[in-house]
mmCIF file as gemmi writes it, N, C-alpha and C atoms, coordinates in Angstrom:
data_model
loop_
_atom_site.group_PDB
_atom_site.id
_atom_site.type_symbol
_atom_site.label_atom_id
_atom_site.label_alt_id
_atom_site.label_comp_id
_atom_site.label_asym_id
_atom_site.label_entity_id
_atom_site.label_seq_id
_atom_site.pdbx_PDB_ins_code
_atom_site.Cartn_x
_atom_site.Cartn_y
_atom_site.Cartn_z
_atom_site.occupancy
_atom_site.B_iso_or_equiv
_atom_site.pdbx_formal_charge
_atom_site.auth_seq_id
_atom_site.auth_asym_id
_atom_site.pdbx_PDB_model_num
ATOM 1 N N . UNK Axp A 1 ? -61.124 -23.134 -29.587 1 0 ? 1 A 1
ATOM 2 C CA . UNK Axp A 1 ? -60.524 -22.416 -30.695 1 0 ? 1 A 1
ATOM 3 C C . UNK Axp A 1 ? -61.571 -21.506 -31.305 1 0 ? 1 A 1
ATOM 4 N N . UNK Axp A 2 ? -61.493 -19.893 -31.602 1 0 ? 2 A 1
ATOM 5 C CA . UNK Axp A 2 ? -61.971 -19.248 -32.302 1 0 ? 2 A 1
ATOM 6 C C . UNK Axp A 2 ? -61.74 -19.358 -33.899 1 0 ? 2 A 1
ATOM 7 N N . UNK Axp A 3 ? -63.139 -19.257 -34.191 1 0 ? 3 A 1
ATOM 8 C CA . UNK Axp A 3 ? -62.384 -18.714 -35.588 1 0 ? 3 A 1
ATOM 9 C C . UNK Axp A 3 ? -63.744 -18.041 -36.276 1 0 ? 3 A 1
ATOM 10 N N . UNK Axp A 4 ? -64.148 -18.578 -37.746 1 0 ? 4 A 1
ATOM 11 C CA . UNK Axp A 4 ? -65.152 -17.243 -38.207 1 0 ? 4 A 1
ATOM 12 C C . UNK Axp A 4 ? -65.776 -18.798 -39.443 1 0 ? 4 A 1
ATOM 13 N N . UNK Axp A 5 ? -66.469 -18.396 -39.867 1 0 ? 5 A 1
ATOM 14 C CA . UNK Axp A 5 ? -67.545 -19.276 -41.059 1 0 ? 5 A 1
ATOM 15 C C . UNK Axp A 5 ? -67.017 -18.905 -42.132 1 0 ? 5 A 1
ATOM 16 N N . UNK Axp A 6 ? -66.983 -20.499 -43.031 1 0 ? 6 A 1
ATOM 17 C CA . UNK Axp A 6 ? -66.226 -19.466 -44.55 1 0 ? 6 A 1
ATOM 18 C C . UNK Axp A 6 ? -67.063 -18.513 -45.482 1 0 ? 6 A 1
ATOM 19 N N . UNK Axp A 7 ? -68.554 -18.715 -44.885 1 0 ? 7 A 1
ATOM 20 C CA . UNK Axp A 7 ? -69.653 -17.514 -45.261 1 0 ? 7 A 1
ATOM 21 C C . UNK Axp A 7 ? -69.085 -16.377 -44.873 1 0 ? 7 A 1
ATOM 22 N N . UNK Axp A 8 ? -68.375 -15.708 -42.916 1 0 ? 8 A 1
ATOM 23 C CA . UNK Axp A 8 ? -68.339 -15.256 -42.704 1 0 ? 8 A 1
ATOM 24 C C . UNK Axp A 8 ? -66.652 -14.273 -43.413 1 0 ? 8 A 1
ATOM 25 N N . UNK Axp A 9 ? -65.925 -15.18 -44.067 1 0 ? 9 A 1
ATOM 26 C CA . UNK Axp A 9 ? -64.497 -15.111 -44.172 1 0 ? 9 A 1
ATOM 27 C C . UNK Axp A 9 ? -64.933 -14.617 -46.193 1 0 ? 9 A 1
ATOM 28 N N . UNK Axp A 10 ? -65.892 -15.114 -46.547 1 0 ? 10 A 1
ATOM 29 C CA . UNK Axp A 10 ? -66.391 -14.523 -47.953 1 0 ? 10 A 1
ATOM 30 C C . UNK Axp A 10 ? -67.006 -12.962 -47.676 1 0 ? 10 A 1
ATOM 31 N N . UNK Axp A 11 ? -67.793 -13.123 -46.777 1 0 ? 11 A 1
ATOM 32 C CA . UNK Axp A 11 ? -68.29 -11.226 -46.39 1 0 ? 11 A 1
ATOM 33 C C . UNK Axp A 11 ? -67.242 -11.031 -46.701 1 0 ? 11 A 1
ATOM 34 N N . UNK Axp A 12 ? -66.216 -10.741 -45.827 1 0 ? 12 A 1
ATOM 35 C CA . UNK Axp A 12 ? -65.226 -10.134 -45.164 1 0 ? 12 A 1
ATOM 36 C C . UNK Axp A 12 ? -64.198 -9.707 -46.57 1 0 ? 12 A 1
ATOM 37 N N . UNK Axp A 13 ? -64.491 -10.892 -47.78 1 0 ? 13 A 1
ATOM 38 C CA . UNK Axp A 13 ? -63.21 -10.577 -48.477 1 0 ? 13 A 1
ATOM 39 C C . UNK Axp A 13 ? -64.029 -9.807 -50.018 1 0 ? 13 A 1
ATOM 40 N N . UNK Axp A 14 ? -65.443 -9.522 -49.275 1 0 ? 14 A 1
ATOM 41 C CA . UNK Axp A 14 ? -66.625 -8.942 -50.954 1 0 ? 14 A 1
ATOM 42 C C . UNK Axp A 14 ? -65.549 -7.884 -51.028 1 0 ? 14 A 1
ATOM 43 N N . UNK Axp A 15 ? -65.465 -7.183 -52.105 1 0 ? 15 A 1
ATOM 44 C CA . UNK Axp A 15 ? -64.957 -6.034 -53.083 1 0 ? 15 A 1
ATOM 45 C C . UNK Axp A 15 ? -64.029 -6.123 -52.809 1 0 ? 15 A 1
ATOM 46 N N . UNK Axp A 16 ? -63.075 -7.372 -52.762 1 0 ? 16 A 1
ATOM 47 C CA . UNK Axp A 16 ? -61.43 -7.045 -52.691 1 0 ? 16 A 1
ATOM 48 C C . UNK Axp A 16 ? -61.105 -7.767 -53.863 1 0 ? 16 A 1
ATOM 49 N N . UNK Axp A 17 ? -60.123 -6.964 -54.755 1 0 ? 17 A 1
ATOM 50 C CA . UNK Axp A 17 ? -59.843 -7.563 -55.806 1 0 ? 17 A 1
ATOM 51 C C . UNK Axp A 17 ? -59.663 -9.242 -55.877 1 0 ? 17 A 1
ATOM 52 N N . UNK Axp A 18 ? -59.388 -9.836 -57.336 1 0 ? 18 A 1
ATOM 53 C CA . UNK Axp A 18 ? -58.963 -11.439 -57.096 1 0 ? 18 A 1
ATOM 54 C C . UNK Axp A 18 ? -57.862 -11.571 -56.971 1 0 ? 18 A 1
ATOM 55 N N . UNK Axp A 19 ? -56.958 -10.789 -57.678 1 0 ? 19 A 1
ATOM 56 C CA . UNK Axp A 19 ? -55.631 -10.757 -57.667 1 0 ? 19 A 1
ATOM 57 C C . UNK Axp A 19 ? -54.827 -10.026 -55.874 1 0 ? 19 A 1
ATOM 58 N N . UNK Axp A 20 ? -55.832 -9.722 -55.256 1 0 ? 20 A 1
ATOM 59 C CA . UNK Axp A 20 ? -55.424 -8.851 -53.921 1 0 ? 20 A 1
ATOM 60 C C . UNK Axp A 20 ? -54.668 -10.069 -52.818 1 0 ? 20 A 1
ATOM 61 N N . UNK Axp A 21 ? -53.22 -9.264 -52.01 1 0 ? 21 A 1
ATOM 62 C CA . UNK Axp A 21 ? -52.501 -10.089 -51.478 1 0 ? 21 A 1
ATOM 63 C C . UNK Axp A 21 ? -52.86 -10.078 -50.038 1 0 ? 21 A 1
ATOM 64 N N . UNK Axp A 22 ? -53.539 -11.052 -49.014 1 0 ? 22 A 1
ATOM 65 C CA . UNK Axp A 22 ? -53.227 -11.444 -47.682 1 0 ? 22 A 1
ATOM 66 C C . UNK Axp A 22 ? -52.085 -11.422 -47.37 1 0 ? 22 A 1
ATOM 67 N N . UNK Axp A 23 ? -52.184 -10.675 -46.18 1 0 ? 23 A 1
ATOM 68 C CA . UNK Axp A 23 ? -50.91 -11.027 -45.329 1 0 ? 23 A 1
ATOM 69 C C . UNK Axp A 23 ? -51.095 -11.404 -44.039 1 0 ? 23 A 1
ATOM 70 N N . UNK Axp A 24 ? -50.165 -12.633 -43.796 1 0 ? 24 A 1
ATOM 71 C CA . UNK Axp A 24 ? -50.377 -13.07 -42.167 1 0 ? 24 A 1
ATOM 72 C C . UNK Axp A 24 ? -49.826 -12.259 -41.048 1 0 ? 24 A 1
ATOM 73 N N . UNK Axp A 25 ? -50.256 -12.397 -39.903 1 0 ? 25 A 1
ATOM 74 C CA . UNK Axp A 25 ? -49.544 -11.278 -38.952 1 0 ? 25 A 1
ATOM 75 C C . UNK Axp A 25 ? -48.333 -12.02 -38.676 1 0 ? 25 A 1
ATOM 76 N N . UNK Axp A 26 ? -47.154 -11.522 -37.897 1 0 ? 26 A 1
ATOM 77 C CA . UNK Axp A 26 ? -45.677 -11.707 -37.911 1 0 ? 26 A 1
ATOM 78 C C . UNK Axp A 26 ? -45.241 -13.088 -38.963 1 0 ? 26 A 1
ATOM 79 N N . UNK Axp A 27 ? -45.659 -12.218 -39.951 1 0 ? 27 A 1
ATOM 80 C CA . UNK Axp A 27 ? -44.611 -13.019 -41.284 1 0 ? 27 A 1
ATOM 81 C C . UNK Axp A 27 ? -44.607 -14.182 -41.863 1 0 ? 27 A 1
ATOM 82 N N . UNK Axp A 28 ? -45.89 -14.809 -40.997 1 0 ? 28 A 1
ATOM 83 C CA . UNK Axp A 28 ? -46.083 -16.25 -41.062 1 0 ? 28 A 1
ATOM 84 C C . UNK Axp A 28 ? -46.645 -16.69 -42.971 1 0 ? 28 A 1
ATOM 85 N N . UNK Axp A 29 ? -46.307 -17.73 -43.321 1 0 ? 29 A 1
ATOM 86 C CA . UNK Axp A 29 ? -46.465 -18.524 -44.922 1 0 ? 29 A 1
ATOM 87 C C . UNK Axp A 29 ? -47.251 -19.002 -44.643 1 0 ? 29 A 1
ATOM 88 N N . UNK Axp A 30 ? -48.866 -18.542 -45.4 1 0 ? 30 A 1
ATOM 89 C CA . UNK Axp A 30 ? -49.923 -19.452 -45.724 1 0 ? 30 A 1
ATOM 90 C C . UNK Axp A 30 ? -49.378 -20.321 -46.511 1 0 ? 30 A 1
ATOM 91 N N . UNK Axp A 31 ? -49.536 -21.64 -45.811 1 0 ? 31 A 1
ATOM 92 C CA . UNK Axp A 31 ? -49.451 -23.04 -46.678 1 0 ? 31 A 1
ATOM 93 C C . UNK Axp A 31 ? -50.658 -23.681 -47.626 1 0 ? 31 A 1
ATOM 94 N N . UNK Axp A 32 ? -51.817 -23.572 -46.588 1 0 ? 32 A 1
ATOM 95 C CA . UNK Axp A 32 ? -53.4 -24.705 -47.303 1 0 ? 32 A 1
ATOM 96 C C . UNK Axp A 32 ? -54.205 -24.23 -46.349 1 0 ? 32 A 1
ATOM 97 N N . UNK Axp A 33 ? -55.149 -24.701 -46.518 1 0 ? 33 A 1
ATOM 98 C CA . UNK Axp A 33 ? -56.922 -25.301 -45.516 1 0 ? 33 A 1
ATOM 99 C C . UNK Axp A 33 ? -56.642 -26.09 -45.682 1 0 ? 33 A 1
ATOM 100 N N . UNK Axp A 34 ? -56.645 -27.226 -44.297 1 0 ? 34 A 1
ATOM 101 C CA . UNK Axp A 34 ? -56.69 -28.547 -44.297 1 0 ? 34 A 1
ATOM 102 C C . UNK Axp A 34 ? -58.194 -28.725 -43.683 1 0 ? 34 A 1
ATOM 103 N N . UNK Axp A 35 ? -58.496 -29.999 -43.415 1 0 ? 35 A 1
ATOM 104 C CA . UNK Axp A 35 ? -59.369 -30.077 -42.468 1 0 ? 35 A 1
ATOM 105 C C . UNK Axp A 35 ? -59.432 -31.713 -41.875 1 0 ? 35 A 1
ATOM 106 N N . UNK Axp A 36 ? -60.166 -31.856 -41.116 1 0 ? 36 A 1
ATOM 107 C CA . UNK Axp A 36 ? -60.009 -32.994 -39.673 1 0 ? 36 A 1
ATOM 108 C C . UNK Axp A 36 ? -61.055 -34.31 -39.967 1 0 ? 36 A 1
ATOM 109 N N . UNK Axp A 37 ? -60.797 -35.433 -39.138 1 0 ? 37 A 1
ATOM 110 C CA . UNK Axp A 37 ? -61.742 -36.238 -39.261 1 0 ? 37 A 1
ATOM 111 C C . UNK Axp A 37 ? -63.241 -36.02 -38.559 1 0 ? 37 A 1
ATOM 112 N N . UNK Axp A 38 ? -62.93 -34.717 -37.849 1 0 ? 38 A 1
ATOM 113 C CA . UNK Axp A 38 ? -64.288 -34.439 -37.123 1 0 ? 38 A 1
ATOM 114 C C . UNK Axp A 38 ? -65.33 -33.404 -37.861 1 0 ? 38 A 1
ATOM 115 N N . UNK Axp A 39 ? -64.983 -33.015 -38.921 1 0 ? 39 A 1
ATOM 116 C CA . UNK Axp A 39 ? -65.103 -32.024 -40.02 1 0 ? 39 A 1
ATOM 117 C C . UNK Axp A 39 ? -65.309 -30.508 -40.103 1 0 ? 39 A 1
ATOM 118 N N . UNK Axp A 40 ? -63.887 -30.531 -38.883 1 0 ? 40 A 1
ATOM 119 C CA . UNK Axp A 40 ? -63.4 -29.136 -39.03 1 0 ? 40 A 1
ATOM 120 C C . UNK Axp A 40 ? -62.326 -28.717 -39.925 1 0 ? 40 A 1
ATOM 121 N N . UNK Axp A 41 ? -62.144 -27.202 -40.489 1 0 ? 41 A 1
ATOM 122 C CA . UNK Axp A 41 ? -60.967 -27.102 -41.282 1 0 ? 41 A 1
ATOM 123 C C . UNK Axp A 41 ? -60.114 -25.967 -40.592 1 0 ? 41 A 1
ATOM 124 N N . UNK Axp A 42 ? -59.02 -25.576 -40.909 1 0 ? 42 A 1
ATOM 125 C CA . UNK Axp A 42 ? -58.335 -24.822 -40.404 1 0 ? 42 A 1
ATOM 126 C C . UNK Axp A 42 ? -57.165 -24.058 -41.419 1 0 ? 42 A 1
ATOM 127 N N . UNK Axp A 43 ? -56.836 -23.046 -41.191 1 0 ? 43 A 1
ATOM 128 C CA . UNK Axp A 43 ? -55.564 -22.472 -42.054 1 0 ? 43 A 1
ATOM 129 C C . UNK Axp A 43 ? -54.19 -23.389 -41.431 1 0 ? 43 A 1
ATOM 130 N N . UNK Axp A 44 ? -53.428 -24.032 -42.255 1 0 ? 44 A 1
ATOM 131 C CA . UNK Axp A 44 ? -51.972 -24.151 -41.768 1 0 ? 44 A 1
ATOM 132 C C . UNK Axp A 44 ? -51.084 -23.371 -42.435 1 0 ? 44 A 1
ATOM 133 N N . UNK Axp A 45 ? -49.844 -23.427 -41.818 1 0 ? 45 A 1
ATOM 134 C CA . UNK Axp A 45 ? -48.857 -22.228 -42.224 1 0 ? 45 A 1
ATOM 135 C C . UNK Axp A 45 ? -47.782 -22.898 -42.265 1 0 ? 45 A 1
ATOM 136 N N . UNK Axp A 46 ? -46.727 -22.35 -43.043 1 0 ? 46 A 1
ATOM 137 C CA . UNK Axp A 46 ? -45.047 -23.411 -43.43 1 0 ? 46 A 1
ATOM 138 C C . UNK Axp A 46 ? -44.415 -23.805 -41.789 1 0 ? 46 A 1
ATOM 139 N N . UNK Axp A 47 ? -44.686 -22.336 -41.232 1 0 ? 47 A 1
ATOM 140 C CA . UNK Axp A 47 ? -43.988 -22.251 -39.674 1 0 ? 47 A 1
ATOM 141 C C . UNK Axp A 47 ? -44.692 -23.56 -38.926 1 0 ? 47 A 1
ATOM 142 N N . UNK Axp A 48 ? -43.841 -24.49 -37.742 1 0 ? 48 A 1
ATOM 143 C CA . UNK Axp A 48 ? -44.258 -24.795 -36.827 1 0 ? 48 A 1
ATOM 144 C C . UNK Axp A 48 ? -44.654 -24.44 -35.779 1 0 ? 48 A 1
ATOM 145 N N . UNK Axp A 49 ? -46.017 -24.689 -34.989 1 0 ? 49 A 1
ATOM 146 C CA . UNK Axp A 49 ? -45.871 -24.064 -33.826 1 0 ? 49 A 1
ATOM 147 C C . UNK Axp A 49 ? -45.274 -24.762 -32.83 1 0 ? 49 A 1
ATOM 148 N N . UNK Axp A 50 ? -45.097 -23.822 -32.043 1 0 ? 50 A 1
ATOM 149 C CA . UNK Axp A 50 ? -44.077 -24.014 -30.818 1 0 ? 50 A 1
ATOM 150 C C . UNK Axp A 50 ? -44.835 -24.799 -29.497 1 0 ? 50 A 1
ATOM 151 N N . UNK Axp A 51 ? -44.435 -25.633 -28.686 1 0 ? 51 A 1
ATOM 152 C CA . UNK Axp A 51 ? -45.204 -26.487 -27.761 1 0 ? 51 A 1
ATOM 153 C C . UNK Axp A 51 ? -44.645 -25.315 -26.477 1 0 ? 51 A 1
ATOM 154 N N . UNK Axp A 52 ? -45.6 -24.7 -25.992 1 0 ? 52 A 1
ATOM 155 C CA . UNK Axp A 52 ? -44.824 -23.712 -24.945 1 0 ? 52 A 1
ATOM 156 C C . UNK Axp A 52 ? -45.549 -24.073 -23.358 1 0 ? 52 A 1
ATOM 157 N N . UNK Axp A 53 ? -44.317 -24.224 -22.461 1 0 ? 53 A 1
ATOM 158 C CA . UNK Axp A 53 ? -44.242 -24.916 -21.324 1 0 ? 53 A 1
ATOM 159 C C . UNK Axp A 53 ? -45.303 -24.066 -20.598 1 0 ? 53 A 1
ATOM 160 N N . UNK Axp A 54 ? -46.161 -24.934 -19.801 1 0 ? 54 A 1
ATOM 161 C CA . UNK Axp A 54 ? -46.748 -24.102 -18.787 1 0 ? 54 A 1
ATOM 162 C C . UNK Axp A 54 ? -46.357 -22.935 -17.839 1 0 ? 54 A 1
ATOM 163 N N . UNK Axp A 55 ? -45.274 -23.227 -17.858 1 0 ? 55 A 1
ATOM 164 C CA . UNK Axp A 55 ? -44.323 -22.279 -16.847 1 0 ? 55 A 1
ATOM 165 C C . UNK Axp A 55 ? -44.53 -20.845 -17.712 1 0 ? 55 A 1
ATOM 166 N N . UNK Axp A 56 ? -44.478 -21.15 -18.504 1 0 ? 56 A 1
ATOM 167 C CA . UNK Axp A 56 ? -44.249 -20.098 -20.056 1 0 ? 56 A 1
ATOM 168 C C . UNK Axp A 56 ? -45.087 -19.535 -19.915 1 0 ? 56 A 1
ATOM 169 N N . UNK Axp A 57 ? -46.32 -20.491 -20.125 1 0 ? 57 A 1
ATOM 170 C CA . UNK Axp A 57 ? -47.728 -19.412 -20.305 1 0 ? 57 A 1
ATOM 171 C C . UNK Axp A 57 ? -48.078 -19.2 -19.096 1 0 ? 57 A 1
ATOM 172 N N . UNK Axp A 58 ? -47.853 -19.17 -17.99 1 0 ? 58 A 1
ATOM 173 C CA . UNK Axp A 58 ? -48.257 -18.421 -16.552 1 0 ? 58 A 1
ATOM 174 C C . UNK Axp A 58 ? -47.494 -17.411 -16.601 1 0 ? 58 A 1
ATOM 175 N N . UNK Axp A 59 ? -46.03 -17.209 -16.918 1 0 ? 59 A 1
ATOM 176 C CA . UNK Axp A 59 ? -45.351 -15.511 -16.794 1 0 ? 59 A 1
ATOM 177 C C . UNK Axp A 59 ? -45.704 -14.821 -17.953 1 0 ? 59 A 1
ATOM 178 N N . UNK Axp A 60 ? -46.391 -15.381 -19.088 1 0 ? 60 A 1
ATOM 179 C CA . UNK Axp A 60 ? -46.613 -14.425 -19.809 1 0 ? 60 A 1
ATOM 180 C C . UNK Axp A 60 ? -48.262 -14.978 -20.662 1 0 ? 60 A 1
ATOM 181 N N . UNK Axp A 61 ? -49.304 -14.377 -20.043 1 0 ? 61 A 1
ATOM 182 C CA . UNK Axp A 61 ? -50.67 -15.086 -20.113 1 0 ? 61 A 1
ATOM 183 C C . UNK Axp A 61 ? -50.956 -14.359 -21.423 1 0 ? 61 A 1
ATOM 184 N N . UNK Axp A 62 ? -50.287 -13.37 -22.058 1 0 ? 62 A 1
ATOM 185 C CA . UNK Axp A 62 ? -50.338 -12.622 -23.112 1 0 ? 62 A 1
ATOM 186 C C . UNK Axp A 62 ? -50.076 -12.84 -24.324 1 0 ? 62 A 1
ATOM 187 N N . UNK Axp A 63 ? -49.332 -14.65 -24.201 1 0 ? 63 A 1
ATOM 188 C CA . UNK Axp A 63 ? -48.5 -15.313 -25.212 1 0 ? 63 A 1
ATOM 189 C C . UNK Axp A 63 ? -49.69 -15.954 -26.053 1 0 ? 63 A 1
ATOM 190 N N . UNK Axp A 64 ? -50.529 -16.102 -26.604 1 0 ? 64 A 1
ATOM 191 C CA . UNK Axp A 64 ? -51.335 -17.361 -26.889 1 0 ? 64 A 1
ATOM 192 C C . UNK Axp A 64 ? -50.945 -18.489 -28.053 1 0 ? 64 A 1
ATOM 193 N N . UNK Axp A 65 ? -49.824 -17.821 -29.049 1 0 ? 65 A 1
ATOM 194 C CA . UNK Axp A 65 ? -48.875 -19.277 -29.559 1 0 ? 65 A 1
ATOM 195 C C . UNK Axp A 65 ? -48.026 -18.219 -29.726 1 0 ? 65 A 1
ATOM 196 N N . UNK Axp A 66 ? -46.846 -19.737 -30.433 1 0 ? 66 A 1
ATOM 197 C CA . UNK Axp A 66 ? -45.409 -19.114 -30.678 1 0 ? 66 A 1
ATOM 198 C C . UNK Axp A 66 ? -45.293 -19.826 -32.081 1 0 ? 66 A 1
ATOM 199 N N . UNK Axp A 67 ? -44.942 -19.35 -32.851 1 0 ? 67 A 1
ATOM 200 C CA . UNK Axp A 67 ? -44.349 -20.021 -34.11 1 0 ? 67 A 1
ATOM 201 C C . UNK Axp A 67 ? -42.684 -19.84 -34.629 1 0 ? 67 A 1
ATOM 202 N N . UNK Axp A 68 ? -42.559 -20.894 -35.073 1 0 ? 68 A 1
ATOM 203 C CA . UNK Axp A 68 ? -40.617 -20.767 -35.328 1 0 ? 68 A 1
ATOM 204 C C . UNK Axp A 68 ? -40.363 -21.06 -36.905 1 0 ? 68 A 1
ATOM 205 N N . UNK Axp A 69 ? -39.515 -19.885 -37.172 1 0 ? 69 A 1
ATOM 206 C CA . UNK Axp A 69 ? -39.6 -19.871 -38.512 1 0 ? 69 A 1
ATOM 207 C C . UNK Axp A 69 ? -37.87 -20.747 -38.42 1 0 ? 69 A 1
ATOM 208 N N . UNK Axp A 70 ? -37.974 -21.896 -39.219 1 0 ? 70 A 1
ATOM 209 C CA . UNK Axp A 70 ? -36.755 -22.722 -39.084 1 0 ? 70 A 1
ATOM 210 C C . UNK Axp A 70 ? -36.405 -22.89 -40.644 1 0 ? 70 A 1
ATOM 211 N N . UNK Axp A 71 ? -36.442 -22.199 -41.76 1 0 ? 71 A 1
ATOM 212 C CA . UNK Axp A 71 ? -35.724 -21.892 -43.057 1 0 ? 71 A 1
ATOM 213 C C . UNK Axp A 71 ? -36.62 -23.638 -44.22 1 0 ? 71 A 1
ATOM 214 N N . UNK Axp A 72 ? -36.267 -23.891 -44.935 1 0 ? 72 A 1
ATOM 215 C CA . UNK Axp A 72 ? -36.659 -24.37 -45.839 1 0 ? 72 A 1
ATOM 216 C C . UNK Axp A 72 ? -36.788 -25.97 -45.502 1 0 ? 72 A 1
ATOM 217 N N . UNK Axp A 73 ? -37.958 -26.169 -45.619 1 0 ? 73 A 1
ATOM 218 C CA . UNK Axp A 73 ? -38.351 -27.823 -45.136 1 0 ? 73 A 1
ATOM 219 C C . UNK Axp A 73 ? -38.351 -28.517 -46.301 1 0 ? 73 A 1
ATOM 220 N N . UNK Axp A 74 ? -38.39 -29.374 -46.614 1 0 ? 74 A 1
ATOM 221 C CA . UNK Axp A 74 ? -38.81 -30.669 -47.511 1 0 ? 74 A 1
ATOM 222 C C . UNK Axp A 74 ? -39.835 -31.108 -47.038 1 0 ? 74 A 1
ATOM 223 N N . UNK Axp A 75 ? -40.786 -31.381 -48.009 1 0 ? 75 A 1
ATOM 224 C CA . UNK Axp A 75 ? -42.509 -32.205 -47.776 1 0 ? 75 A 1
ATOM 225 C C . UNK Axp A 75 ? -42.076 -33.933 -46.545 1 0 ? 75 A 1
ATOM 226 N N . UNK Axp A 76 ? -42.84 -33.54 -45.301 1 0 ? 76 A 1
ATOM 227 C CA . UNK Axp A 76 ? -42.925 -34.681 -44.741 1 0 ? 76 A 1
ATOM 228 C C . UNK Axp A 76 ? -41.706 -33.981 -43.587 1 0 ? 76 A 1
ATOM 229 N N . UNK Axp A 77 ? -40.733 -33.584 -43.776 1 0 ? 77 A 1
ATOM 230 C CA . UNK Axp A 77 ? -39.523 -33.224 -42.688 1 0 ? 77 A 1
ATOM 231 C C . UNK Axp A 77 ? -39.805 -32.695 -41.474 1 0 ? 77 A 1
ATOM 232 N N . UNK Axp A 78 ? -39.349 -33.312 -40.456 1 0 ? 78 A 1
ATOM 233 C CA . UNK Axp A 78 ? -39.985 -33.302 -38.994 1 0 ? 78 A 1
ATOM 234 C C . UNK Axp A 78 ? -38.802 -32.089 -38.393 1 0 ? 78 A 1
ATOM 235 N N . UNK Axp A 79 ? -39.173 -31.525 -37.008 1 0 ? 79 A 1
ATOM 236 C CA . UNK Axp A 79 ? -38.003 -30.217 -36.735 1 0 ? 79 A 1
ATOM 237 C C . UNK Axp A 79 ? -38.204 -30.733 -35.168 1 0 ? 79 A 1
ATOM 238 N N . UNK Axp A 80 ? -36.705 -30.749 -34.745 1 0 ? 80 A 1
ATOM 239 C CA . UNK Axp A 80 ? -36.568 -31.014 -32.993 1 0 ? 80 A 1
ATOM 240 C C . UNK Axp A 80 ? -36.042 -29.973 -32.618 1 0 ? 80 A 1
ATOM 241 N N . UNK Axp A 81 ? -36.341 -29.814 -31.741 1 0 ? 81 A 1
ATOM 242 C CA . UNK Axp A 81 ? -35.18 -28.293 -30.771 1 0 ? 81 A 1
ATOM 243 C C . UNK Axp A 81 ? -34.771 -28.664 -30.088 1 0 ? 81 A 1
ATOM 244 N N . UNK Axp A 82 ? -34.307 -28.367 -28.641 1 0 ? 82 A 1
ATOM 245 C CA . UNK Axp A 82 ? -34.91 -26.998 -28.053 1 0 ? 82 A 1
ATOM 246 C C . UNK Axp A 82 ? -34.787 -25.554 -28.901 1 0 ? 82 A 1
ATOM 247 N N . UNK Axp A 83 ? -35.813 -25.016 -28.913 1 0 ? 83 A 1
ATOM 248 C CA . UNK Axp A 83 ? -35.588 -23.446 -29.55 1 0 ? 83 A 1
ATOM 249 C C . UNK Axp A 83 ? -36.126 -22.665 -28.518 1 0 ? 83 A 1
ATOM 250 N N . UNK Axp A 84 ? -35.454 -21.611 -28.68 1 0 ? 84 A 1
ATOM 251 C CA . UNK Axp A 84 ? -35.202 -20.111 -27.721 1 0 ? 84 A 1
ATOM 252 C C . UNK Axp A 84 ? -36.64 -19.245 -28.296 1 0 ? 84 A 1
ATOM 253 N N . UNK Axp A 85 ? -37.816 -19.112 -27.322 1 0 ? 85 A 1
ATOM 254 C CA . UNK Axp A 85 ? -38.707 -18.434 -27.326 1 0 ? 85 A 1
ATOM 255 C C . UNK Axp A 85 ? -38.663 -17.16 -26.524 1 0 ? 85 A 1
ATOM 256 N N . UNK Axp A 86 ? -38.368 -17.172 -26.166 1 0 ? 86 A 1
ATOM 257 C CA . UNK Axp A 86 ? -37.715 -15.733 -25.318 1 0 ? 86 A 1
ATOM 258 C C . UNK Axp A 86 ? -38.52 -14.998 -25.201 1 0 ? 86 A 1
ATOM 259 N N . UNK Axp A 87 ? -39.215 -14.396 -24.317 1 0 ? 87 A 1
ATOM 260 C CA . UNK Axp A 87 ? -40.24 -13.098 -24.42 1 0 ? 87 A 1
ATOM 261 C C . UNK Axp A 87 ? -39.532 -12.294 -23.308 1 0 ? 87 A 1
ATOM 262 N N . UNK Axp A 88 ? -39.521 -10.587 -23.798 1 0 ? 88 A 1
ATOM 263 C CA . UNK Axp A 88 ? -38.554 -10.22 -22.545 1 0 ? 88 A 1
ATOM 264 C C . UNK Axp A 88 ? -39.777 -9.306 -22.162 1 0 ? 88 A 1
């Protein structure tokens, strides 16, 4: 997994107002920073990501996740599919 230092993620955000709005790429809801028992942290987002079949990622090596926006959760609420990922 890539990602950047929160030193490096403070550069990045010097002279931007406090009040200034992030936006995620395709539409995704910053939720938190969580972080792990190994003491890494990470951004999570409201969206789930998508578990995408190997088959999937060999016709399209261009995919690297999928997220599914499935409308309004309740804290703790789990989501089953199948859902339609479709890449044409």
């Amino acid at each position: 997994m890539q990602g950047l230092t929160v030193g490096e993620l403070i550069k990045a955000l010097q002279g931007l107002p406090l009040d200034a709005s992030l936006e995620l790429p395709g539409g995704l809801t910053f939720q938190k920073i969580g972080g792990d028992s190994e003491g890494g942290y990470y951004m999570e987002v409201d969206e789930p990501l998508a578990h995408l079949q190997p088959s999937f990622m060999k016709r399209n090596p261009h995919v690297k996740a999928a997220f599914i926006h499935v409308g309004e959760m309740l804290p703790g609420q789990m989501v089953s599919g199948p859902f339609d990922v479709s890449v044409d």
